[in-house]
Structures are given as structure tokens and as C-alpha cells.
Biopython code that builds the backbone (N, CA, C, O; Angstrom):
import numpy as np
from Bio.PDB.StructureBuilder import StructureBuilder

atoms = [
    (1, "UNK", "N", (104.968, 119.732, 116.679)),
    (1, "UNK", "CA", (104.610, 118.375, 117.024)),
    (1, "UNK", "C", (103.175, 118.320, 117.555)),
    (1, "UNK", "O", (102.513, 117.295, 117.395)),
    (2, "UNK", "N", (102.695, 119.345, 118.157)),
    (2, "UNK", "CA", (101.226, 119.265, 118.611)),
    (2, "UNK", "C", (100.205, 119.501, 117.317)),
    (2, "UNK", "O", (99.071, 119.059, 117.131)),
    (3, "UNK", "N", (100.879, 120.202, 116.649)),
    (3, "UNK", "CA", (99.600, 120.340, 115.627)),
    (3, "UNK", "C", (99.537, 118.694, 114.397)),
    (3, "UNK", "O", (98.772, 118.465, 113.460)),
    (4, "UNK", "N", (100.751, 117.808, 115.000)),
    (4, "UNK", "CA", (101.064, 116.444, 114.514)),
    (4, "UNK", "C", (99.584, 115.768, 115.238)),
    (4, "UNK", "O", (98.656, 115.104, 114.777)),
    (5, "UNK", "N", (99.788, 116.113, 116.096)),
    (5, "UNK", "CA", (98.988, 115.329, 117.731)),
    (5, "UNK", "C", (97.845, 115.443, 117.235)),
    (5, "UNK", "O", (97.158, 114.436, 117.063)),
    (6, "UNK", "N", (97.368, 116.766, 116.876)),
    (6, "UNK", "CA", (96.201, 117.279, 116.467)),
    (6, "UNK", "C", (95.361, 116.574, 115.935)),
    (6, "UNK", "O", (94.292, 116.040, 116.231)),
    (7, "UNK", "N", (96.327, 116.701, 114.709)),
    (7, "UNK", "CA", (95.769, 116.153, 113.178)),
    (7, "UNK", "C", (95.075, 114.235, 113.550)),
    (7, "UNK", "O", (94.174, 113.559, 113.054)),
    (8, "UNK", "N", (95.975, 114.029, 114.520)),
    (8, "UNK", "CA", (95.640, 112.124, 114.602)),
    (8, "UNK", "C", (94.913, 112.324, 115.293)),
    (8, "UNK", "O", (94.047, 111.490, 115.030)),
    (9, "UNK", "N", (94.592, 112.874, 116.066)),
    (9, "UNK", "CA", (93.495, 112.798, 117.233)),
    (9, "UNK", "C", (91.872, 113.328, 116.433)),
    (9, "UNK", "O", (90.753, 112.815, 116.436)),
    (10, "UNK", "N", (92.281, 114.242, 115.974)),
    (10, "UNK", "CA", (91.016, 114.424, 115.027)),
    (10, "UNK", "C", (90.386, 113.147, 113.614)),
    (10, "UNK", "O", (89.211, 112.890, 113.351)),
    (11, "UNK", "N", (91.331, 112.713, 113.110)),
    (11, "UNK", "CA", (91.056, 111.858, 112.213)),
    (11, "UNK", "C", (91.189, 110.366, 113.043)),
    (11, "UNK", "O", (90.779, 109.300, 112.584)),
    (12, "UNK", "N", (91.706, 110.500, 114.071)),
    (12, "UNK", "CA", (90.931, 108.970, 114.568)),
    (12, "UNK", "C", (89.135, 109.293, 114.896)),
    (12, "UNK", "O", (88.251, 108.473, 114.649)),
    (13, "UNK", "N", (88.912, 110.645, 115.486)),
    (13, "UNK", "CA", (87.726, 110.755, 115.868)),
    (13, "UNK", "C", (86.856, 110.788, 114.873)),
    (13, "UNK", "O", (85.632, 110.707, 114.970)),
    (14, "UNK", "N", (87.445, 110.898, 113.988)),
    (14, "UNK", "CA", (86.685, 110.654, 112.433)),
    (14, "UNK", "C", (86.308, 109.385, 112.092)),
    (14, "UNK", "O", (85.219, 109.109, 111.589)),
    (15, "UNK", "N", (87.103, 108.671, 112.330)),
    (15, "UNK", "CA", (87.280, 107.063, 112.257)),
    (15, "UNK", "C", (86.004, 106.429, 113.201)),
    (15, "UNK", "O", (85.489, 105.366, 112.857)),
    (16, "UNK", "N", (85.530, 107.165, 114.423)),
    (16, "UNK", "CA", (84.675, 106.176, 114.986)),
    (16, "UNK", "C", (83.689, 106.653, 114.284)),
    (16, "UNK", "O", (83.205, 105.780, 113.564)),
    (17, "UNK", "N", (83.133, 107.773, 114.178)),
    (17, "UNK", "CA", (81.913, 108.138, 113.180)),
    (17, "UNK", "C", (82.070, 107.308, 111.975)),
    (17, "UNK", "O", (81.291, 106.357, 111.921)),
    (18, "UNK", "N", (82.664, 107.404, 111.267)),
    (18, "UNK", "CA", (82.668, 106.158, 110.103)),
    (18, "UNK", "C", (82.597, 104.921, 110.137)),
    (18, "UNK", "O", (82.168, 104.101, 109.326)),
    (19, "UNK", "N", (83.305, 104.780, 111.704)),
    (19, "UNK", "CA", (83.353, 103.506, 111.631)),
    (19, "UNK", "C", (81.350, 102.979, 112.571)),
    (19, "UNK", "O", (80.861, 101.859, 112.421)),
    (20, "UNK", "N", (80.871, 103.754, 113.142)),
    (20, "UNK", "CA", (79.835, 103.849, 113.386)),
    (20, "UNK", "C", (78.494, 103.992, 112.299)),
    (20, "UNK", "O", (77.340, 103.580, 112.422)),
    (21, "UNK", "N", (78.918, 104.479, 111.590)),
    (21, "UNK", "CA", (78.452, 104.847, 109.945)),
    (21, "UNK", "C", (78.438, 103.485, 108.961)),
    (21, "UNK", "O", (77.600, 102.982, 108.212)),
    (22, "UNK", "N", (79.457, 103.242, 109.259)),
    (22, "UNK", "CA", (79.537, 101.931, 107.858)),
    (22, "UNK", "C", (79.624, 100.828, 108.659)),
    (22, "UNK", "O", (80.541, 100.229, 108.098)),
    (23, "UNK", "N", (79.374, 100.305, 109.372)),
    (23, "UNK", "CA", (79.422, 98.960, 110.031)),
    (23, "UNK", "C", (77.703, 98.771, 110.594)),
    (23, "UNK", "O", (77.175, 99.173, 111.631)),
    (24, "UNK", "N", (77.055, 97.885, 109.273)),
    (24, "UNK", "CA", (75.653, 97.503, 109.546)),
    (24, "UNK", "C", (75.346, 96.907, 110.845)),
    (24, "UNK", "O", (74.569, 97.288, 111.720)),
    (25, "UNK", "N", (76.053, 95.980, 110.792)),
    (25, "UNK", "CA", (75.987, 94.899, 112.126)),
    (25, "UNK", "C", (76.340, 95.547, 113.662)),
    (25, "UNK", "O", (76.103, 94.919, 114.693)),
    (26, "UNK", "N", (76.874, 96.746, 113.647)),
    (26, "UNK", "CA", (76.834, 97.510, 115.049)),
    (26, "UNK", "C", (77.701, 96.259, 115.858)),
    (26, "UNK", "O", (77.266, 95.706, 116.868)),
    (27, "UNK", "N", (79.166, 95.892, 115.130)),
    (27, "UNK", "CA", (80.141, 95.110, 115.615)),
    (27, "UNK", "C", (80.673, 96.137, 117.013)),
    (27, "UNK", "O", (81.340, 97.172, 117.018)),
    (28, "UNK", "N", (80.228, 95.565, 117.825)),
    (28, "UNK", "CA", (80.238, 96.980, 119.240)),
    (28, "UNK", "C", (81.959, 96.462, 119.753)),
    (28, "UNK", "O", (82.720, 97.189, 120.393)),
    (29, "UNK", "N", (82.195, 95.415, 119.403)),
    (29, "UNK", "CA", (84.393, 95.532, 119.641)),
    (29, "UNK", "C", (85.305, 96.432, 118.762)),
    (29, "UNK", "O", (86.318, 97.004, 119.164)),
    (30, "UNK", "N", (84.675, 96.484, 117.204)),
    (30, "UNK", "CA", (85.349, 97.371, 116.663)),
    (30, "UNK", "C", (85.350, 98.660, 116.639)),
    (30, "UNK", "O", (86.182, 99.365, 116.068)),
    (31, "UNK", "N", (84.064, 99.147, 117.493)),
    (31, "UNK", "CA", (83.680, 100.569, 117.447)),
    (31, "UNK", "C", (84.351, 100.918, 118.898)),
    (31, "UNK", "O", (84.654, 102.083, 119.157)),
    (32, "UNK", "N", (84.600, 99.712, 119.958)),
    (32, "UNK", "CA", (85.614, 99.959, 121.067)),
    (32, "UNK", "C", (86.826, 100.338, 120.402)),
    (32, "UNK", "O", (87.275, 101.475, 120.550)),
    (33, "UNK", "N", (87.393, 99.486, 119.685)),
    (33, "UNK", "CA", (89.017, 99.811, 119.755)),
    (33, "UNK", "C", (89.137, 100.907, 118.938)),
    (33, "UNK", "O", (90.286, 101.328, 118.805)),
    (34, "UNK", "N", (88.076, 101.604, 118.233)),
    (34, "UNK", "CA", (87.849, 102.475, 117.375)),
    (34, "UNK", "C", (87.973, 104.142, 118.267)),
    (34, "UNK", "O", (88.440, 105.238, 117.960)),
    (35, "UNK", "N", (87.051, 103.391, 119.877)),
    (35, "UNK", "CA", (87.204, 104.746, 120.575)),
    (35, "UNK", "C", (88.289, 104.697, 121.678)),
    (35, "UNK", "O", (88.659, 105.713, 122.266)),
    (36, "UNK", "N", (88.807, 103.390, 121.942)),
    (36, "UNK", "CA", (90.255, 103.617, 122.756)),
    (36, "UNK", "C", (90.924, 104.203, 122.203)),
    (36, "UNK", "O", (91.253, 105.162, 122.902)),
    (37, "UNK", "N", (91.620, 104.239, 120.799)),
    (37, "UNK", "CA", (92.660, 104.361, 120.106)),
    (37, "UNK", "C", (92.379, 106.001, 120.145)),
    (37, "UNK", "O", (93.229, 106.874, 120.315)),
    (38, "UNK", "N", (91.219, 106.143, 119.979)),
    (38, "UNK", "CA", (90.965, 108.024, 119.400)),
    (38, "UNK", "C", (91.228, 108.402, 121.409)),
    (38, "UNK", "O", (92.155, 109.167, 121.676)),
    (39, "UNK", "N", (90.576, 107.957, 122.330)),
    (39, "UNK", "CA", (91.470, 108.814, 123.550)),
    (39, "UNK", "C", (92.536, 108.797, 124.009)),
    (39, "UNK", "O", (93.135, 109.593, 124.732)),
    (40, "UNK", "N", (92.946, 107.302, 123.327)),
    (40, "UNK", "CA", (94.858, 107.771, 124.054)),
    (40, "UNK", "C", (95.416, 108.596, 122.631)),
    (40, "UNK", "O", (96.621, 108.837, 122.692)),
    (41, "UNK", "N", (94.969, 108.906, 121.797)),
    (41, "UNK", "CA", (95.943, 109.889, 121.053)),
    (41, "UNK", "C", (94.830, 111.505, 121.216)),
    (41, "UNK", "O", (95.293, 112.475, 120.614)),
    (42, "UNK", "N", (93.582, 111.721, 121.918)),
    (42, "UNK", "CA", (93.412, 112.519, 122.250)),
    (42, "UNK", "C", (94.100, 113.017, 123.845)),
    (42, "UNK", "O", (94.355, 114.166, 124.205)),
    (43, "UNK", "N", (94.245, 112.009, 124.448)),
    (43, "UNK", "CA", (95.646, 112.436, 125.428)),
    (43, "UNK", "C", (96.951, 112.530, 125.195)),
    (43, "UNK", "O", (97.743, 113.029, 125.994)),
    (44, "UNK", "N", (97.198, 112.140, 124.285)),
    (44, "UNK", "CA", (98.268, 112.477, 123.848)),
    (44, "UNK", "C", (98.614, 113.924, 123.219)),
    (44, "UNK", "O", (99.670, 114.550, 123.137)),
    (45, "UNK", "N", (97.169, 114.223, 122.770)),
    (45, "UNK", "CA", (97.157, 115.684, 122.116)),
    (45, "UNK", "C", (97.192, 116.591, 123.215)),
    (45, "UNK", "O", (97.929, 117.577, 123.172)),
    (46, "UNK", "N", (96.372, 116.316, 124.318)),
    (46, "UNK", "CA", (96.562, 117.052, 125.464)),
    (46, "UNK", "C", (97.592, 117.131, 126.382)),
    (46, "UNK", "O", (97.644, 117.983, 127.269)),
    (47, "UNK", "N", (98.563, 116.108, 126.159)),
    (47, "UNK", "CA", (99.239, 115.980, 126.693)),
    (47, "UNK", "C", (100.557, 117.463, 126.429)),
    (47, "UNK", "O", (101.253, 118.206, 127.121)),
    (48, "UNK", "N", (100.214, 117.158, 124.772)),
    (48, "UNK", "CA", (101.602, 118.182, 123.716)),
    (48, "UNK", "C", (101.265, 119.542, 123.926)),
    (48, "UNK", "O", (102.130, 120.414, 123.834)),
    (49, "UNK", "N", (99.778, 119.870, 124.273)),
    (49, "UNK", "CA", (99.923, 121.279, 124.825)),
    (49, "UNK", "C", (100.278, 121.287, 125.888)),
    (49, "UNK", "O", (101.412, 121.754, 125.990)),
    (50, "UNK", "N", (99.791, 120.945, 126.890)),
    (50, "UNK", "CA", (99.261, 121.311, 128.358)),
    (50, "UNK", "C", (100.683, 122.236, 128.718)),
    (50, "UNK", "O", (101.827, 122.132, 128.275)),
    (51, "UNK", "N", (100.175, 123.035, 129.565)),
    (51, "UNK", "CA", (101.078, 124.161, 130.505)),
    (51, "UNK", "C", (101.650, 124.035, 131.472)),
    (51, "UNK", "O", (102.734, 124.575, 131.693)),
    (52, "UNK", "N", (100.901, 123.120, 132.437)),
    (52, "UNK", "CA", (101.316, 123.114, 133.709)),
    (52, "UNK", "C", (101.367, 121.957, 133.801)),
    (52, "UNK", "O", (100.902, 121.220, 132.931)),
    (53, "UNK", "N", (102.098, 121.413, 135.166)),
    (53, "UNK", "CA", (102.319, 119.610, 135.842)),
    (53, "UNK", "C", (101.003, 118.980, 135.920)),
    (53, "UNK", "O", (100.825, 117.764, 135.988)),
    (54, "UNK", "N", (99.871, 120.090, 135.905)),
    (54, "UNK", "CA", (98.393, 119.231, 136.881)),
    (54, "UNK", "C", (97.823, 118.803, 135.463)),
    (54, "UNK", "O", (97.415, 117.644, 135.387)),
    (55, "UNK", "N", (97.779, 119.256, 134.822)),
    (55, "UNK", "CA", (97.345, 119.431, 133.202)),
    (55, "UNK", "C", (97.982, 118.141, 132.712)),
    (55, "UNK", "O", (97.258, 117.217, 132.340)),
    (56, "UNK", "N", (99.386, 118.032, 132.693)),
    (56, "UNK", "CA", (99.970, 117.341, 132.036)),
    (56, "UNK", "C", (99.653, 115.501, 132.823)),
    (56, "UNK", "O", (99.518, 114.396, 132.296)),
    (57, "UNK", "N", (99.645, 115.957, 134.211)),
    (57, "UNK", "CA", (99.682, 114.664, 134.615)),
    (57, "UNK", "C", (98.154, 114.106, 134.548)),
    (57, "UNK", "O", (98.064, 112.920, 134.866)),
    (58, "UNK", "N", (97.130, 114.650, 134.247)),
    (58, "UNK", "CA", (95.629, 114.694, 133.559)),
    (58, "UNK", "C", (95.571, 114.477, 132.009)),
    (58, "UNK", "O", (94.448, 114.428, 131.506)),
    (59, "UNK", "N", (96.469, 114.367, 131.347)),
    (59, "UNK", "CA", (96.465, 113.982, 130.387)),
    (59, "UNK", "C", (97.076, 112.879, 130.277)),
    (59, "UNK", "O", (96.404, 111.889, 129.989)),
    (60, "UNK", "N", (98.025, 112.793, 130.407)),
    (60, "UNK", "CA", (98.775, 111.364, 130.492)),
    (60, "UNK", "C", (97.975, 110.319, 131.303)),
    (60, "UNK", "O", (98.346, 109.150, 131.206)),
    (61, "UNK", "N", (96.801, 110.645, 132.177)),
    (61, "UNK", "CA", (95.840, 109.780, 132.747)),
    (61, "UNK", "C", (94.898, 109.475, 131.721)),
    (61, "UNK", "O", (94.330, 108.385, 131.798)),
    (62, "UNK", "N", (94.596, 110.332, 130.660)),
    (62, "UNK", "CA", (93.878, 110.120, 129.977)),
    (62, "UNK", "C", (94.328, 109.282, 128.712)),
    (62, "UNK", "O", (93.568, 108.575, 128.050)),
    (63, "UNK", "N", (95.525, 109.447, 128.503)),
    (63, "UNK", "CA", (96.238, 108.763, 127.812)),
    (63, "UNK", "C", (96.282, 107.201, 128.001)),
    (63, "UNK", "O", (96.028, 106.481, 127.035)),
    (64, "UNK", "N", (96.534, 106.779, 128.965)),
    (64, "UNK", "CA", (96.710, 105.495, 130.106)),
    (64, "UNK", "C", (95.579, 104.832, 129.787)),
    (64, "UNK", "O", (95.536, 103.739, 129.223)),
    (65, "UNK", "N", (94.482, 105.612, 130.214)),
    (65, "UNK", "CA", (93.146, 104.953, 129.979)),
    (65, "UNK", "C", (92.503, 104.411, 128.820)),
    (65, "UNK", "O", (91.686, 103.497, 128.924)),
    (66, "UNK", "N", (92.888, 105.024, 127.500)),
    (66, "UNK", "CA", (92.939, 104.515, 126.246)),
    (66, "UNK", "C", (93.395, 103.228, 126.032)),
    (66, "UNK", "O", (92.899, 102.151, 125.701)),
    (67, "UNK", "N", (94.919, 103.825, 126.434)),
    (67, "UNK", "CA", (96.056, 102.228, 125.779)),
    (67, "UNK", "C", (95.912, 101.127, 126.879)),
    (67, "UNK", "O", (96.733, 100.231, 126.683)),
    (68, "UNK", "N", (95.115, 100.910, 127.990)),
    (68, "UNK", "CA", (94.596, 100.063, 129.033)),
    (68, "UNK", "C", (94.117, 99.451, 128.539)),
    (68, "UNK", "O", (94.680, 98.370, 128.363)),
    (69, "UNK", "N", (92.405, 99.684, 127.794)),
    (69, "UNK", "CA", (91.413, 99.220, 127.115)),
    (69, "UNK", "C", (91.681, 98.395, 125.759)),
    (69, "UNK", "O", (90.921, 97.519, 125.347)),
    (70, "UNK", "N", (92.857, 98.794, 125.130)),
    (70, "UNK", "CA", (92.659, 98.796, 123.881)),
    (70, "UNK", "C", (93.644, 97.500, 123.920)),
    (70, "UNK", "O", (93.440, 97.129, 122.764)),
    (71, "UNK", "N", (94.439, 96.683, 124.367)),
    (71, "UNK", "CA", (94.717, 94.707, 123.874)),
    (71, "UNK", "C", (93.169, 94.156, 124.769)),
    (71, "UNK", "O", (92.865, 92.987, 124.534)),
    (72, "UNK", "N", (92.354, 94.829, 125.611)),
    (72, "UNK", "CA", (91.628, 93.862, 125.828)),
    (72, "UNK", "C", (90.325, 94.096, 124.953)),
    (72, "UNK", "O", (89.331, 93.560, 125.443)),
    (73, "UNK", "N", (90.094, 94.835, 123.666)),
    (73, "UNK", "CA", (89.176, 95.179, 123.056)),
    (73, "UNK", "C", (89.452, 94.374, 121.954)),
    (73, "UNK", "O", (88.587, 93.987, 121.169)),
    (74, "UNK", "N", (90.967, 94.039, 121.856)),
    (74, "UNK", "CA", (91.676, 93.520, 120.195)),
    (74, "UNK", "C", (91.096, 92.086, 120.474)),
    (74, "UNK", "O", (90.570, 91.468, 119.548)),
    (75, "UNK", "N", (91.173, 91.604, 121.599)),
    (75, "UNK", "CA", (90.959, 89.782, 121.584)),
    (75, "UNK", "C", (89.553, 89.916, 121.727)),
    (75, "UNK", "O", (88.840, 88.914, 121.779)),
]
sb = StructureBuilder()
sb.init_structure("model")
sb.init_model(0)
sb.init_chain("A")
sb.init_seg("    ")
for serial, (resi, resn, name, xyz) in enumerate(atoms, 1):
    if name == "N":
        sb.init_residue(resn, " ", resi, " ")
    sb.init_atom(name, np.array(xyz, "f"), 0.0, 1.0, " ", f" {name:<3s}", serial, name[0])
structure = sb.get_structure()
């Protein structure tokens, strides 16, 4: 399941470069929800390894912080 985690967390981070890449107009809301979405599933990736409680509960903060941002980036 982590190397699931992986894979999305990397190809969302792909997504803001492209989406940074192909968007002339430098639409700066879509390149937000472009980079919320890539840290709560890069916490999420951190989340599927992590080892210990301190780790885990540092990821899931990081997680939080993504999906926070991201309905007030959509409106």
C-alpha cells in the first residue's frame, strides 16, 4: 500500500510542474489546489511508512495541512 502512496504522491508532484508548465496565464488558484492536493497525499505517503508515533503524528499534520487548504483554493 505504500508503494500505492508513492506512486500518487509522485505523479501529483508531477502535476504541479505541468501544471506550472502549461498554464500561460500563471492561473495562481489552480497551481494552489495543484500543490495542496500533492501534500496531503505526500503525507499521506509519509504517513504509510513512518515507524514511530512522532513520525506518524508529523505526518498526519502534514496531511491536515493539505486537505485544510484545498475547499478554500476550489472556490
Amino acid at each position: 500500500m505504500s508503494l500505492l502512496y508513492g506512486i500518487v504522491a509522485l505523479i501529483s508532484l508531477c502535476m504541479v510542474g505541468i501544471c506550472v508548465a502549461a498554464d500561460k496565464k500563471r492561473n495562481a488558484w489552480l497551481i494552489l489546489v495543484f500543490v495542496s492536493v500533492s501534500v496531503c497525499n505526500l503525507g499521506y505517503f509519509i504517513l504509510s511508512i513512518s515507524d514511530n508515533l512522532g513520525s506518524a503524528l508529523t505526518a498526519n499534520r502534514i496531511a491536515y495541512l493539505g486537505s485544510v487548504f484545498l475547499p478554500f483554493f476550489c472556490l
